[in-house]
Each structure stands twice: as C-alpha cells, then as structure tokens.
N, C-alpha and C positions, 0 to 999 in steps of 0.2 A: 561547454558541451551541453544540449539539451539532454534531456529526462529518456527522449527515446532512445539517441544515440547511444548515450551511454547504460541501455540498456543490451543495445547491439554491440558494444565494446565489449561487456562482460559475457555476452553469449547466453545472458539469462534464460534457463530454463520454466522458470517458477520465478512466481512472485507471492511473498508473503504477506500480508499489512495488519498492522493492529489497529485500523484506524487512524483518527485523529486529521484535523488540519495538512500536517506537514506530509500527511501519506496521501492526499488528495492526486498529486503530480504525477507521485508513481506510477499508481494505480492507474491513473489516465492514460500513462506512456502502456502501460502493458498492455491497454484494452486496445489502444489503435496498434501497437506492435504484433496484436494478437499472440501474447505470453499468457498462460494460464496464471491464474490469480486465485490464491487462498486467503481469507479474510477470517479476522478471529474478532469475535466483538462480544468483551466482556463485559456491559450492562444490561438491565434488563429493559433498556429503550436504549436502541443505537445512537451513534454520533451522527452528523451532517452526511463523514464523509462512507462510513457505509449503507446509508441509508441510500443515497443519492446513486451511489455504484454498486450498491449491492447487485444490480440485475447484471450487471455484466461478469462476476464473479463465477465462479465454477465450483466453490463451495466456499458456506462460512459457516465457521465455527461460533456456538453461540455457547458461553455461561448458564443463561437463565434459559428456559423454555419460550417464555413468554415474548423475547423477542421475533422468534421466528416468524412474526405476521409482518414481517417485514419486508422478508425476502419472498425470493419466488420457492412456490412450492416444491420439497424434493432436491433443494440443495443447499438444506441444511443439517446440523449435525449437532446434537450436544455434549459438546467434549467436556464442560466444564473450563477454569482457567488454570495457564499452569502456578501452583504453589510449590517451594520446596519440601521435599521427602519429610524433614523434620516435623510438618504442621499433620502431615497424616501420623505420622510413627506417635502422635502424643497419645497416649493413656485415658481412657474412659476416669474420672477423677469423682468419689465416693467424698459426700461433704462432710467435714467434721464439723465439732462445735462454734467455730468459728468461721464464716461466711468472707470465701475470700474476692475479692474484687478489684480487675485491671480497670485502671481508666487509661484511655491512649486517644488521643486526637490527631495521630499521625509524628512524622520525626520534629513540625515546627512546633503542634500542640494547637490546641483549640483555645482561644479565649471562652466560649461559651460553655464549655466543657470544665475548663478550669475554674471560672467563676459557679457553674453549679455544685461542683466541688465542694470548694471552701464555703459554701452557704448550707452543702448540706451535713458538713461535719459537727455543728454546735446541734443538729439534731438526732443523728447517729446518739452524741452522747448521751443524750438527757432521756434519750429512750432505752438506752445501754444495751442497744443492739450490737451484739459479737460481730464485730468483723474486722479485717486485715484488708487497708487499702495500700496497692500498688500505684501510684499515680504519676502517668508520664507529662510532664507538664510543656516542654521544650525551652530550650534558654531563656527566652524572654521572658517568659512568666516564672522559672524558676525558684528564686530567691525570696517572691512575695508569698510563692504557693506552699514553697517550705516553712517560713516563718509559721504562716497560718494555721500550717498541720500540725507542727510543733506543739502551739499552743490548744491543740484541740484534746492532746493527749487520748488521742486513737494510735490503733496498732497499726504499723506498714511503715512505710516510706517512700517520699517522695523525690522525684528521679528526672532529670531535663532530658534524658534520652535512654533509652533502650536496646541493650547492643546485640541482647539473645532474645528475641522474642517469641523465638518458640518455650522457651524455655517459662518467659514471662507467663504464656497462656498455661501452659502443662502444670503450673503452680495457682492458678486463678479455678474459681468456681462460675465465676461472672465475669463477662465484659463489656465496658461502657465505650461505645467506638463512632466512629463517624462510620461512613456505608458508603464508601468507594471500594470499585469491584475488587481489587489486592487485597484490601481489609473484609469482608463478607469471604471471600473464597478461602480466605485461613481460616476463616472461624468455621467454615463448613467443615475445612478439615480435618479440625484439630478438635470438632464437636464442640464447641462450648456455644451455652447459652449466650447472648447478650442482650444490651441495651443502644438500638440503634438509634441512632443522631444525626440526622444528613446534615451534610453541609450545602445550603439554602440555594449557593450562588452556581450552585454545579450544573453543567451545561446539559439544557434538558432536563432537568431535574432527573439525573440518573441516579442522584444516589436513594434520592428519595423512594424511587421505583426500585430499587435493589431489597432497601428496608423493607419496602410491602411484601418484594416479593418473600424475603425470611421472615416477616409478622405473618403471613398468610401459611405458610407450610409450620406454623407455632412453634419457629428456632429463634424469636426474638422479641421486643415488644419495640414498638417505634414512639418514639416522639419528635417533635419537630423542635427545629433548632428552638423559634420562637416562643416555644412554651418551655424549654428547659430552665428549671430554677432547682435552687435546692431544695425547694419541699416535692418539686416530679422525682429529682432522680431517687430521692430518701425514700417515696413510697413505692416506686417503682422497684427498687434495690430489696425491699421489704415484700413485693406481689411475687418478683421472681424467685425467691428463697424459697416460694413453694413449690415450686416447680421447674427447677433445675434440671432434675432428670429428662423431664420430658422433653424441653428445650435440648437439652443436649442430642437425644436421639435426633429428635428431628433437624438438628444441624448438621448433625455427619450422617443424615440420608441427603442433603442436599451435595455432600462434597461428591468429585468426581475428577480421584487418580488416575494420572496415566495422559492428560490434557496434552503435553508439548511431545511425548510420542506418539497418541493419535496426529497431531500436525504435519509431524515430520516425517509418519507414514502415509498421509498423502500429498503431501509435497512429492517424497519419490514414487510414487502413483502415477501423480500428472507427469512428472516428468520423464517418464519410464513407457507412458500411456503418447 
C-alpha cells in the first residue's frame, strides 16, 4: 500500500513528524494528500527533511530559536522539546564542599569522553581538588573505566548505564555530556550547568549548534570532541566550579514545559480547523 493510500485508509486528519530520513515519505504523502502537517524539529539547524518540506508545513515547532530562519515567516512557534515532568520537578541544588560531577555520553557512552576521564583523574588528585565523580561509561568501556577509577582513589562511582537519570542530574552540581537535542533539553530542565561535547559525526553538525546555542545564553561551556583531553576537561571542571550558579540560571531560562501539550493542542487545532 503506498504512503498516501494509507493515509486515506486511516482517514488521517493531522500529520505529525519529528523529522528525520524515514519521515521524508510521510510528510510528502500528506502534502500531495493535502493533510495538514505539524513538524517538530529539535536542533538548533534542521535535518534534510524539515528543512526541504518545511514550506509545505502548517506549523513547526522549534527547540531552539535560532532555527526559525528556516522556515517561512509566521509559522513557527517555540515550544521547546518534549522532556519528562521528572527533569523539571529537580531542585535548584546549593554546592557543598565537594564539587559533584555527571559524565554521561549517552546509554552506549562515549569513547572520547571516557578517555578524557581516566586522563583526568591522576590530576583531580595531585591537585586534591574535592570532588564526587558519577561516571556513566556504557558496557564496552566499563570494566577498563572502573579499574582505572578504582586506582585513582577519587570519590564516586563508576556505572555502565544509568537507569534514573533524573535522579542522576538532581544529585550532580556539573555535567559532562554530548549535545544531542534529548540531552541539552534535560539539562535545560532540570537547570544544570554543563560541559558540552558534540559528537563530531552528527548530521549537520547539530549538536555542535546546540552546544553554541547553550555556550551563548552562559548554560555551558563547549569544547570540541577534538580537543577533549584530560587536562580540558580538569580545567574546565575547575573554570565552572566558579560559576555554577549562573550556568544553572541560565539553563532553566532555556527550558520550556508543557512542549508535547502545546503539540497536541495544535494538532486538534488543525484538525478541528
């Protein structure tokens, strides 16, 4: 059954897409079907396929601001992405003596990430800088990453995956993350500071444009995959210790609750329209 038919089978009122490759079809069937089309596009520079079909869209919801030169003027909107309730409900977090710190490269983990890690624990020590490292490393690298931290006889623990991570953040002062739009829109929510990390190969360099866009509003500081060693992220970890607070404000001015009921209230808009 083609894309349109079985757009006509279902009787579609609304079509929703988040983008991507595989939403390309849809979105096409809906525009010759003449289906109204909501698009939601969470980085701060679109994919292919909203950028391509943006004009035929009826509105799209953007993340960042700064996408909106993409689209046609007047029908866009920024809802923010949706995050669970948990990442807003976290607590404004008052630093104590010791300086706590997520690393998270996502559920597989980051090689670049892990190795800046373990390179920057022997300096951690020798400066006997206080701090509590959380380190999500993911199965592959686990077993080497624990070893190593073991022997660094630093505070924390190290962890192949993360099953509450709202919980992770709400216990964290810092976080070391990649800058894919899921990961930035929790930290907005949940206000923390971080240390963003793109990941190099991401299509369009979005995440990289994500990072700018939270190093520009002062919720983060970026560096590039390429330069991450463990004497960046030791000094880095060291610059934002002074300024936590302010990083954190300016991370949960970026968040923006309520994203997938704005959606779902124009969806039954158009289709009610």
């Amino acid at each position: 059954m083609s894309t349109i038919r079985a757009l006509s089978h279902m009787k579609a009122k609304a079509v929703f897409s988040m983008g991507g490759y595989v939403a390309g079809p849809t979105v096409l069937a809906a525009v010759m079907a003449r289906v109204p089309i909501i698009a939601m596009e969470p980085n701060a520079v679109p994919g292919v396929t909203n950028r391509r079909l943006g004009r035929y869209v009826r509105k799209t919801l953007l993340a960042f601001p700064e996408a909106a030169r993409w689209f046609p003027a007047g029908r866009t909107e920024v809802t923010g992405l949706p995050v669970r309730e948990e990442f807003f409900a976290i607590a404004s977090r008052a630093r104590g003596a010791t300086l706590r710190v997520l690393i998270t490269g996502g559920s597989a983990g980051s090689r670049t990430l892990n190795q800046a890690a373990r390179q920057s624990w022997p300096l951690f020590r020798a400066a006997n800088f206080p701090v509590h490292i959380l380190h999500q490393t993911g199965r592959e690298a686990f077993e080497e990453t624990r070893k190593a931290f073991t022997e660094s006889s630093l505070e924390g623990e190290v962890v192949p995956f993360i099953e509450d991570m709202p919980a992770a953040f709400a216990s964290s002062d810092l976080v070391v993350s990649r800058a894919g739009a899921g990961a930035v829109s929790e930290l907005a929510a949940a206000g923390r500071a971080s240390i963003l990390v793109p990941y190099p190969f991401a299509a369009d360099q979005h995440q990289l444009r994500n990072a700018e866009a939270f190093e520009r509003a002062g919720a983060a500081q970026l560096i590039l995959d390429k330069e991450m060693t463990g004497e960046r992220l030791f000094a880095a970890v060291r610059d934002a210790a002074g300024r936590l607070d302010a990083m954190a404000v300016a991370a949960r001015s970026l968040a923006k609750p309520g994203a997938a009921k704005r959606a779902a209230d124009l969806l039954e808009e158009f289709i009610d329209s």
